[in-house]
N, C-alpha and C positions, 0 to 999 in steps of 0.2 A: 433421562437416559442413564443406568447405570453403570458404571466404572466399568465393569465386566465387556457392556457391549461398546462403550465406547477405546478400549482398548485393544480387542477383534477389529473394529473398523481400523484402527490405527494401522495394526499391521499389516490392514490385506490393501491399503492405501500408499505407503510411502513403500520406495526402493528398498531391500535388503541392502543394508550400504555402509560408509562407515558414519554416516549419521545414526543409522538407528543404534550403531558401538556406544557412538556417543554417550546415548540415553542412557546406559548401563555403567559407563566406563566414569561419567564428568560431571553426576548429577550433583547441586547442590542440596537435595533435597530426596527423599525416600521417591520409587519411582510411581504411586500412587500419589504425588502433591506437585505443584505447581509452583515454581520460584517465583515471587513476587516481595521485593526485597520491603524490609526486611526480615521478611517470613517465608514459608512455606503454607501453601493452602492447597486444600485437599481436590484431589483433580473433579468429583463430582461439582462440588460446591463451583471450580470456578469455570467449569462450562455453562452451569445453569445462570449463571450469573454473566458470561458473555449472551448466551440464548436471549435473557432477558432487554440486554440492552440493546440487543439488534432487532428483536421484535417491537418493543416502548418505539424503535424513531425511524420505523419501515414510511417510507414515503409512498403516496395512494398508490402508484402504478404496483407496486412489489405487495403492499396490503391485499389487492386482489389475486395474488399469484403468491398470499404465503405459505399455504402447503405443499404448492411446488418446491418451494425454497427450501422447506424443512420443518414450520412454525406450523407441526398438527396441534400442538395443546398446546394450553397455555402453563405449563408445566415443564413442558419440555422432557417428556416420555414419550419412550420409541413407541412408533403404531409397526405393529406386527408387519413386519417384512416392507416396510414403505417409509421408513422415517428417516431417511437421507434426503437431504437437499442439498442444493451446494453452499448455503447457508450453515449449516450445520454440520456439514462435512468441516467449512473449511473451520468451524471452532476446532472439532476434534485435531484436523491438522496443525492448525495456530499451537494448539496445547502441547501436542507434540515437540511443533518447533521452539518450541518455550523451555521445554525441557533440555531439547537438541544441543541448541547453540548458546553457546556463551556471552555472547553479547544482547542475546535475551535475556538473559538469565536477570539482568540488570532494571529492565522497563517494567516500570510500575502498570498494576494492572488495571487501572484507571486508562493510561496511555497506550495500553497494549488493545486493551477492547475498542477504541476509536479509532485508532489506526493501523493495526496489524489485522485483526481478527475481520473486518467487513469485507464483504466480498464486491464491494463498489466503492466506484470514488462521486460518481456525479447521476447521468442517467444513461450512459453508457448502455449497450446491450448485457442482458447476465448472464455468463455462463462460467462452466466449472473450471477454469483456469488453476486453481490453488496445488490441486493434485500435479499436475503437468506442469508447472513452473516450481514446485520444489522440487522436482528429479532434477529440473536442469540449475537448479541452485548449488545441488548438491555434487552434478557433472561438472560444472567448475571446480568447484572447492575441490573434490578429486583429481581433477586436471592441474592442478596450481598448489601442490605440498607444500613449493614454496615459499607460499605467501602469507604474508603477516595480517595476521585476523585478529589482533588484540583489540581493536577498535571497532563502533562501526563506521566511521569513516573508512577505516581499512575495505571493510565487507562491499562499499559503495564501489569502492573507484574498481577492487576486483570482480563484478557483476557487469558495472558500467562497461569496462574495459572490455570484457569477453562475451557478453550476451550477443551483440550485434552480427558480428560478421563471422563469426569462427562455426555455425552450421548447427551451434548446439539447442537451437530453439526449433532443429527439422528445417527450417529457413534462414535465409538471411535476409536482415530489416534493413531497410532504409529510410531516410527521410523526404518526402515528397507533401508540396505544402498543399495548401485547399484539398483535403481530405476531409475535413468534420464537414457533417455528421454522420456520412458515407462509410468512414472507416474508423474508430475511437475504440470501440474494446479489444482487449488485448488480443483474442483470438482470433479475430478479423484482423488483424494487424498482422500477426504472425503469417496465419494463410494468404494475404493478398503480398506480402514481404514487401510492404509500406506503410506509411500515414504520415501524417505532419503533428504539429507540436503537439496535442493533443492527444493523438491515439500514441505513439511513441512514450511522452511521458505518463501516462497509464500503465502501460507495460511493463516500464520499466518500475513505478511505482508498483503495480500486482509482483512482480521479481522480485524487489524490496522487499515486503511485506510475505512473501513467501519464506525468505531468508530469516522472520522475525524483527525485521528492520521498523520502527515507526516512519511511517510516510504519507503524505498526504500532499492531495494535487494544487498547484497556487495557478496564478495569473493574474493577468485584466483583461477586461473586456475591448477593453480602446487603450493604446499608447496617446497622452497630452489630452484624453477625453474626447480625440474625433473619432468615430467608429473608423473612420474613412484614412485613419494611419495605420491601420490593422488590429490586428489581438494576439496574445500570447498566452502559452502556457510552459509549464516547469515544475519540478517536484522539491518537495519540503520532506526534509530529514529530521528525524528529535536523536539529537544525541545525550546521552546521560551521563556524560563525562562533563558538558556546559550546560546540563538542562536548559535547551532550549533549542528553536528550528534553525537550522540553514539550510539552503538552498543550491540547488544542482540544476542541470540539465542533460534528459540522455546523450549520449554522445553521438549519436550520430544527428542529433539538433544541433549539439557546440560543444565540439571536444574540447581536451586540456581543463576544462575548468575541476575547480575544486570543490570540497565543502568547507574549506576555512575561509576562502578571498572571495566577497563578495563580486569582486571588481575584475575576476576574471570572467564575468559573463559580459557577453556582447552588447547584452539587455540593460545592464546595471550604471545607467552614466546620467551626467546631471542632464542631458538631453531627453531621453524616454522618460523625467519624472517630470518636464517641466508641464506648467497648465493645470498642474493636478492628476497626474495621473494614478487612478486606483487598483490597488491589486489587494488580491482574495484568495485566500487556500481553503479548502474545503473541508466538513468535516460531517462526522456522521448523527452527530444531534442540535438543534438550534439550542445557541446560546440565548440568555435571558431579552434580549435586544432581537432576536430575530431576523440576526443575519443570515443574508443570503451571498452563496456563492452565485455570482454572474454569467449564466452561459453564455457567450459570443453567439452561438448558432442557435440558441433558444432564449434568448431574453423574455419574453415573456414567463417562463419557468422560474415560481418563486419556492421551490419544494427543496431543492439542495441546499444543504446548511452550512455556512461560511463562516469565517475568521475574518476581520477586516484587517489586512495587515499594511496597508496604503502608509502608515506613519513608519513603519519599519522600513519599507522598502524606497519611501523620502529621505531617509535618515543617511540611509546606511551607500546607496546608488546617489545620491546630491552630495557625495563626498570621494568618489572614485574619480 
């Protein structure tokens, strides 16, 4: 895809707003490159190189439906009037936001392509969310002058705080539990204006990641290793102020908590870890060991690719 046309799509995609100001106004970099510290790279080189790594670790269901998604070549050249997916939309978009926002500006692009730039967390239903949840990224941030965005901790709690109930998502969401696998991607979440931990933290992780935020979905499958004491889910932040994750939950799962205190989630106590209990954040390529993230509602499904973070979340929850 060349620069030229991926620059048209940009425009005729995102809100006229003070985000696109931005892009003119705060770049760190000429508006043909992409900030990727400690450089600048050039915006063809690093779509094709998102392209790349979203098609290498397409799981079978999405391999059969990749030129829907957008993956006509293996190049990654527009086919004459057909070469949008939502796949390849949301890079254009991601690149965008990359430029946009400041607290992008900072995520390596290594961390940016597995967590920002995928258009999935698990096996969720796909559809084009990316476009429609950066306008309302950007209706907050417009709504809220006042707020301090120096951080992305900042960008969390002010997303967190206003997505839910303030109308600006067309609905308002709530939390209602036994919902997977009935309701989990974000879209169906919005329209039906519920789900449980799952479809929620999705959401809100796709709203993250619209924002340019790294995020990616955690959990387990069993709390003390019985199926039979339930399953959880919750989202995982990378911040580049501590390179490294921590963990939230949308708020209308468990308000007040933070991204610095483990120990203000409700989840986090030497009770839920006792027995062994393991927990998983997901990601978009198997690592060398061939973890898997665990579906509670699909165990069988060994196609999602995992983090095993069960030592972190012993560590850190056996001490609150």
């Amino acid at each position: 895809m060349t620069i030229q046309v991926m620059l048209f799509t940009l425009a005729t995609v995102l809100p006229c707003s003070l985000a696109i100001i931005e892009i003119t106004a705060a770049l760190p970099c000429p508006d043909n490159e992409i900030p990727y510290p400690p450089t600048c790279l050039p915006l063809d080189q690093s779509y094709l190189t998102a392209y790349w790594f979203l098609l290498a670790n397409l799981p079978s269901w999405d391999r059969t439906n990749a030129a829907s998604l957008g993956f006509h070549t293996r190049s990654g050249q527009n086919v004459d009037g057909l070469d949008d997916g939502i796949a390849t939309l949301g890079i254009n978009i991601s690149l965008a936001t990359k430029q946009a926002k400041p607290w992008a500006h900072k995520v390596p692009e290594d961390v940016y392509n597995e967590y920002v730039v995928p258009y999935a967390h698990v096996n969720e239903a796909r559809n084009n969310w990316r476009p429609y949840l950066t306008k309302v990224v950007d209706a907050i941030i417009q709504a809220n002058p006042q707020a301090s965005l120096a951080t992305i901790p900042d960008v969390v709690t002010l997303l967190n705080t206003n997505l839910w109930q303030t109308g600006v998502l067309g609905n308002n969401v709530t939390f209602v539990s036994s919902q997977t696998p009935l309701i989990y991607d974000p879209m169906s979440t919005i329209v039906f204006g519920y789900a449980s931990c799952t479809g929620v933290s999705i959401l809100f992780a796709d709203t993250l990641r619209a924002a340019g935020v790294p995020t990616r979905l955690a959990g387990t499958p069993a709390w003390n290793g019985e199926p039979d004491h339930g399953n959880h889910n919750w989202v995982e932040v990378w911040d580049y102020e501590t390179q490294d994750w921590h963990f939230i939950e949308a708020e209308v799962a468990g308000g007040g908590e933070t991204l610095a205190n483990p120990c203000d989630k409700w989840f986090c106590t030497p009770g839920r870890m006792e027995n062994g209990t393991q927990v998983f954040a997901s990601r978009w390529q198997f690592d060398h060991a061939g973890t898997v993230f665990p579906l509670a509602w699909d165990m069988e499904n060994k196609e999602v690719p995992g983090v095993d973070r069960t030592q972190y979340y012993q560590h850190v929850c056996g001490n609150c």
